[in-house]
MIVOSE-320496 format. One record per residue: residue number from 1; residue in three letters; x, y, z of N, C-alpha, C in turn. Coordinates in steps of 0.001 Angstrom, whole numbers, plus 500000, padded with zeros to 6 digits. Layout:
BEGIN
<num=NUM&residuo=ala&n.xx=X&n.yy=Y&n.zz=Z&ca.xx=X&ca.yy=Y&ca.zz=Z&c.xx=X&c.yy=Y&c.zz=Z>
...
***
This chain:
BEGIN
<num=1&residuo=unk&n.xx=504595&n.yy=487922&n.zz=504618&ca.xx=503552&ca.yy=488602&ca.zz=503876&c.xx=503963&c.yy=488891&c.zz=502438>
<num=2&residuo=unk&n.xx=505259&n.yy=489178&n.zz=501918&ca.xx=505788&ca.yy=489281&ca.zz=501028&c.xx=505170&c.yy=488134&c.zz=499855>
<num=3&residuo=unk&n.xx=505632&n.yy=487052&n.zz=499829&ca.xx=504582&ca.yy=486164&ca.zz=498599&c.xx=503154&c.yy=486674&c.zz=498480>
<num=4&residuo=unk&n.xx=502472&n.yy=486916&n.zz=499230&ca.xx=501278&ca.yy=487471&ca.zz=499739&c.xx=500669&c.yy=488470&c.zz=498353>
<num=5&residuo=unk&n.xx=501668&n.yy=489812&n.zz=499090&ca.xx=501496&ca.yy=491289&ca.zz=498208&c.xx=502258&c.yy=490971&c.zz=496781>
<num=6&residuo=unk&n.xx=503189&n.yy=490268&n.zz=496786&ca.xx=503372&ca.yy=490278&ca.zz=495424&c.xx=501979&c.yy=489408&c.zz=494369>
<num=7&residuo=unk&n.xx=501705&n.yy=488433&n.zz=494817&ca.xx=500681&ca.yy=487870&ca.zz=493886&c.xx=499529&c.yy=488339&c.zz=493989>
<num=8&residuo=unk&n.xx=499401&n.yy=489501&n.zz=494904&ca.xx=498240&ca.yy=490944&ca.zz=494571&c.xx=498492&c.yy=491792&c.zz=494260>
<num=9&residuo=unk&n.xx=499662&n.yy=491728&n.zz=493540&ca.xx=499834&ca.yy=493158&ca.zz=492379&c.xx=500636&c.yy=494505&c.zz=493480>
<num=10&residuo=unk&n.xx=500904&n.yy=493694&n.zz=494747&ca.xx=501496&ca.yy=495077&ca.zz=495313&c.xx=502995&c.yy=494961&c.zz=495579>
<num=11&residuo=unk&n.xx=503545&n.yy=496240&n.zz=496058&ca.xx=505265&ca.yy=496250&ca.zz=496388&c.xx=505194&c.yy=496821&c.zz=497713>
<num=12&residuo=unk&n.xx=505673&n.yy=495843&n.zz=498624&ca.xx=505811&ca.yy=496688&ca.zz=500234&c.xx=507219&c.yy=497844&c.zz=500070>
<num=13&residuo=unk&n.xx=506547&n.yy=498883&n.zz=500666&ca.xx=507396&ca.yy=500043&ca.zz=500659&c.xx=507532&c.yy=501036&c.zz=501859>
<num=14&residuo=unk&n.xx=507233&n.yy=500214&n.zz=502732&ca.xx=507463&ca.yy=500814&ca.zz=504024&c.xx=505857&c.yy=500093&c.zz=505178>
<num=15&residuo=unk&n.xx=506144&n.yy=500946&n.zz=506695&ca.xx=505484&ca.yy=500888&ca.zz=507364&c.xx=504737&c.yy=501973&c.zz=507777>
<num=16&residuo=unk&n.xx=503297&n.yy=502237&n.zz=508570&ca.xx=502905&ca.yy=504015&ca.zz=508869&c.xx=503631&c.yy=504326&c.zz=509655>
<num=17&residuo=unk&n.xx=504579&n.yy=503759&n.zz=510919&ca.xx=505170&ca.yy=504299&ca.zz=511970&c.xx=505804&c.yy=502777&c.zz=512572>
<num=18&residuo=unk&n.xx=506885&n.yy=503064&n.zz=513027&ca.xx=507625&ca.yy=501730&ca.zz=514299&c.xx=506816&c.yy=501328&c.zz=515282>
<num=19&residuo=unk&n.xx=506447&n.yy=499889&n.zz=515040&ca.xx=505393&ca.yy=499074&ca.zz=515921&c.xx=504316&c.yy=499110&c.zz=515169>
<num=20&residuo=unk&n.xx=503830&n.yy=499446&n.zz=514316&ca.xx=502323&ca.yy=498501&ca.zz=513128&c.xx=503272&c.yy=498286&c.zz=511783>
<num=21&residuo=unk&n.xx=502468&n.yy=496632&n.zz=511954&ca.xx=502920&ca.yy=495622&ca.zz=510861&c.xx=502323&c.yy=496045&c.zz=509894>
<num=22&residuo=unk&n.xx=501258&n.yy=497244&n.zz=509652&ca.xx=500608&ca.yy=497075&ca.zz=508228&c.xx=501495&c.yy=497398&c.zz=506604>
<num=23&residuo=unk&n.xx=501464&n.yy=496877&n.zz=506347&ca.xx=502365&ca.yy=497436&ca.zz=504814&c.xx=501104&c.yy=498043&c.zz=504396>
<num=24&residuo=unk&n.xx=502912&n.yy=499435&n.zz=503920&ca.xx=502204&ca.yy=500446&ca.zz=503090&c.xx=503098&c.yy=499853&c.zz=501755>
<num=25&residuo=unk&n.xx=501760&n.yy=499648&n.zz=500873&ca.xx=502526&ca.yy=499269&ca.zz=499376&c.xx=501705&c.yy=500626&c.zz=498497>
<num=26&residuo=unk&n.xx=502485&n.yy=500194&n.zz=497123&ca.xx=501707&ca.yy=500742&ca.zz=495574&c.xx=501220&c.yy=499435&c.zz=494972>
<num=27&residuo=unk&n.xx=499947&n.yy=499582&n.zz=494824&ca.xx=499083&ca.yy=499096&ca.zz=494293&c.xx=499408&c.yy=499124&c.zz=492571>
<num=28&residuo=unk&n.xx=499805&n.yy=498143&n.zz=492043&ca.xx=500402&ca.yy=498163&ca.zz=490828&c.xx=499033&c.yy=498454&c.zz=490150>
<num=29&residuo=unk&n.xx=498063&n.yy=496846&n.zz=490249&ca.xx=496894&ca.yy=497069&ca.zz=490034&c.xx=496171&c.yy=498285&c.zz=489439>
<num=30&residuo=unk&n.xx=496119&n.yy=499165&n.zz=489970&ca.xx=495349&ca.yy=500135&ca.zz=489955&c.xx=496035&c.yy=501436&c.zz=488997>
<num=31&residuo=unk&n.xx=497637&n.yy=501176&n.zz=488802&ca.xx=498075&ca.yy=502140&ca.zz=487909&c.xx=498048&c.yy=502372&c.zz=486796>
<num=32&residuo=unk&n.xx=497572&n.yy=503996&n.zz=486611&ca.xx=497085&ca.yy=504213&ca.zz=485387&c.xx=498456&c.yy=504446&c.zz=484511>
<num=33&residuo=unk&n.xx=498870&n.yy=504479&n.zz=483510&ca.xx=500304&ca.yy=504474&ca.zz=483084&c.xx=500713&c.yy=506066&c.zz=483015>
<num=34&residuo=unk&n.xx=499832&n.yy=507483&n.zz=483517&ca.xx=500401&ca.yy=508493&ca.zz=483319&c.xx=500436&c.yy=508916&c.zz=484707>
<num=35&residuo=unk&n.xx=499683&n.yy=508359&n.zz=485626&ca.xx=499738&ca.yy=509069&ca.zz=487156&c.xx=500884&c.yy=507853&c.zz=487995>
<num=36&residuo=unk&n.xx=500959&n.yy=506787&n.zz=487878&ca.xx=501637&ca.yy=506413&ca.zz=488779&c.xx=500599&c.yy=505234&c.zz=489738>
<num=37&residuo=unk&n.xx=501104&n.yy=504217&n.zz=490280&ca.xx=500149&ca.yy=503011&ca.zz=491597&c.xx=499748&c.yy=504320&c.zz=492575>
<num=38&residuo=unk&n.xx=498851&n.yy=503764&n.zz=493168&ca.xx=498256&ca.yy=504261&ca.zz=494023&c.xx=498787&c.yy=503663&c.zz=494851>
<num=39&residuo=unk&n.xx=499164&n.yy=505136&n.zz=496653&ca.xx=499586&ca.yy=504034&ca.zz=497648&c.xx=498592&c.yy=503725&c.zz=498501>
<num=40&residuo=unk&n.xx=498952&n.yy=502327&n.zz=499103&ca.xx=498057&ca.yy=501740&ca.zz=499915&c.xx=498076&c.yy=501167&c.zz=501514>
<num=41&residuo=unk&n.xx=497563&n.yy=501026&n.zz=502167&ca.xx=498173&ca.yy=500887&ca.zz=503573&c.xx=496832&c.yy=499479&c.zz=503822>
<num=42&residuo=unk&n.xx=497446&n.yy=498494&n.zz=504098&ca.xx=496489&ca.yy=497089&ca.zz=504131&c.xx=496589&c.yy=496414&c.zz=506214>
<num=43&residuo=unk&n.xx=495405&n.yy=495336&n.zz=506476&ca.xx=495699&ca.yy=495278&ca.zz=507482&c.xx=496425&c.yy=493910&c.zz=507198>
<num=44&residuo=unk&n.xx=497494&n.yy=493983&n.zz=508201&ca.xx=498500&ca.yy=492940&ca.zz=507977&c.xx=497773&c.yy=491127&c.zz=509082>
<num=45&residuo=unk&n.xx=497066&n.yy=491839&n.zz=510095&ca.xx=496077&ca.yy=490667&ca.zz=510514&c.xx=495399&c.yy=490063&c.zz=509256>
<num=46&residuo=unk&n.xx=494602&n.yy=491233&n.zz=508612&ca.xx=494124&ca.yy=490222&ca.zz=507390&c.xx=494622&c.yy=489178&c.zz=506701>
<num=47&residuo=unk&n.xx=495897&n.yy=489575&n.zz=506203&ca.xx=496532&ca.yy=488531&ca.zz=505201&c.xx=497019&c.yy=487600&c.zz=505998>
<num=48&residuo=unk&n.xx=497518&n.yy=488008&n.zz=507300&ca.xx=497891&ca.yy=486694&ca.zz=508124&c.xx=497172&c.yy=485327&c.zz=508541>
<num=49&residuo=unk&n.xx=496035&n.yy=485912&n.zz=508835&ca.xx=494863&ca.yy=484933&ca.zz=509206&c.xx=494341&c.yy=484475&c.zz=507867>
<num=50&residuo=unk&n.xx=494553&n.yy=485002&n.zz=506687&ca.xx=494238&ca.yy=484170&ca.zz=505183&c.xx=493046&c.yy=484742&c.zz=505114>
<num=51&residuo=unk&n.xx=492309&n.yy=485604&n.zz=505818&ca.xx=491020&ca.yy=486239&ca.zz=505985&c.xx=491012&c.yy=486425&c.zz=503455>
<num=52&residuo=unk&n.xx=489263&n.yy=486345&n.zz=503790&ca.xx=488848&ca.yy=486402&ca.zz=502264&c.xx=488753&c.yy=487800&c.zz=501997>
<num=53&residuo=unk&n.xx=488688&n.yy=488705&n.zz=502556&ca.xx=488875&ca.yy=490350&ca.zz=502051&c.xx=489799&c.yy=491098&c.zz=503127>
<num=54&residuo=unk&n.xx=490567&n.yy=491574&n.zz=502440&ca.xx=491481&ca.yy=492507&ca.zz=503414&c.xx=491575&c.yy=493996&c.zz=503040>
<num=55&residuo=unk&n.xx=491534&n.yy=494671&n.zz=504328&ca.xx=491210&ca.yy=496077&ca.zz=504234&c.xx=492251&c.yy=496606&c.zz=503959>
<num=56&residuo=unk&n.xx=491833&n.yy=497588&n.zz=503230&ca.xx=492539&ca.yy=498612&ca.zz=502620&c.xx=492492&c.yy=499980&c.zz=502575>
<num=57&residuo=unk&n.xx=493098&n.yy=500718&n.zz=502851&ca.xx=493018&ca.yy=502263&ca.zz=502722&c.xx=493928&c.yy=503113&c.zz=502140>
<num=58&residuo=unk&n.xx=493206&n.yy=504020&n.zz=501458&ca.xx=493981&ca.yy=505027&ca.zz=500203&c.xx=494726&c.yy=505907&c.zz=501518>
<num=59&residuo=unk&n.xx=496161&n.yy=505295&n.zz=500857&ca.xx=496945&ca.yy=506393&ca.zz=501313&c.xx=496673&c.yy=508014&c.zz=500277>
<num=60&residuo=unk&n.xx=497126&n.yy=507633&n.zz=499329&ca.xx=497629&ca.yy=508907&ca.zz=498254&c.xx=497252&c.yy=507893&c.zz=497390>
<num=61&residuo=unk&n.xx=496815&n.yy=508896&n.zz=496111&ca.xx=496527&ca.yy=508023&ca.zz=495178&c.xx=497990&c.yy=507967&c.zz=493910>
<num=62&residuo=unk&n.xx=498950&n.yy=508394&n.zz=494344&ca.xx=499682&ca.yy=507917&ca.zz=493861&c.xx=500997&c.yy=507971&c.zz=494587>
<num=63&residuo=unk&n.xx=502366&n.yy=507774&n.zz=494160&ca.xx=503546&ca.yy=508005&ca.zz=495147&c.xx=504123&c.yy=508974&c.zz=495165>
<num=64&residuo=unk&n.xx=503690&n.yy=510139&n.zz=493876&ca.xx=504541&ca.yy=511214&ca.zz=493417&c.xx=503404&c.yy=512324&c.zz=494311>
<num=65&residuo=unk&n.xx=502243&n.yy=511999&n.zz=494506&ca.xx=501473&ca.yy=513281&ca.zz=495007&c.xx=501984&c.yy=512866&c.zz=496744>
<num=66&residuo=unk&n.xx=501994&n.yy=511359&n.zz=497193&ca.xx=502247&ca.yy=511449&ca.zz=498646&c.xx=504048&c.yy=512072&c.zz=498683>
<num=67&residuo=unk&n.xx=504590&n.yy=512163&n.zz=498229&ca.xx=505911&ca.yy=513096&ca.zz=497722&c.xx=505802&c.yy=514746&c.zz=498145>
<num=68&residuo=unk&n.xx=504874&n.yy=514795&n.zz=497067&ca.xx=504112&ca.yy=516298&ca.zz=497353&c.xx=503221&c.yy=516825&c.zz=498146>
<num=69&residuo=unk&n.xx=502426&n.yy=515895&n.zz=498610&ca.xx=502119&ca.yy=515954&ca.zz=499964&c.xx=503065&c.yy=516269&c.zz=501109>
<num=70&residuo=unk&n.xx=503919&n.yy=515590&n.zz=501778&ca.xx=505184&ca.yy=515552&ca.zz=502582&c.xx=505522&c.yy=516856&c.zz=502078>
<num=71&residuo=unk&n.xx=506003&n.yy=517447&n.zz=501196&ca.xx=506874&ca.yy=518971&ca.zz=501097&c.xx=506352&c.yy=519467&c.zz=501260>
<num=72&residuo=unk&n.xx=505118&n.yy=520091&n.zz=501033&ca.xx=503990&ca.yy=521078&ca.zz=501375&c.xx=503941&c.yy=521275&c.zz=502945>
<num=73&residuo=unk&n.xx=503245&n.yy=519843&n.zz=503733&ca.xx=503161&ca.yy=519638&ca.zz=505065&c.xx=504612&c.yy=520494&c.zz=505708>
***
């Protein structure tokens, strides 16, 4: 999947939990230069099957608030 997310602007940076393939990346794309990529959690069936839109869901909209998120929690 790696060639994949890189030539969509993303960086795999983990998984949601042990046993789902979905990469959670930052969405380079989408970064504004004072907040930071937004993170993203994609379905990894999508890109596998070459499917023409692959889903996506807002983790945090950036990596420093899902940071701050986690300490709070």
């Amino acid at each position: 999947m790696s060639p994949w997310l890189i030539r969509h602007g993303l960086i795999h940076v983990g998984f949601p939990y042990i046993g789902n393939y979905d990469p959670i990346c930052l969405e380079l794309s989408s970064a504004p230069s004072d907040k930071g990529a937004s993170v993203v959690r994609l379905n990894h069936e999508d890109i596998l099957m070459e499917r023409p839109t692959v889903h996506r869901t807002s983790v945090s909209s950036s990596f420093l608030a899902l940071l701050e998120q986690q300490i709070d929690a």
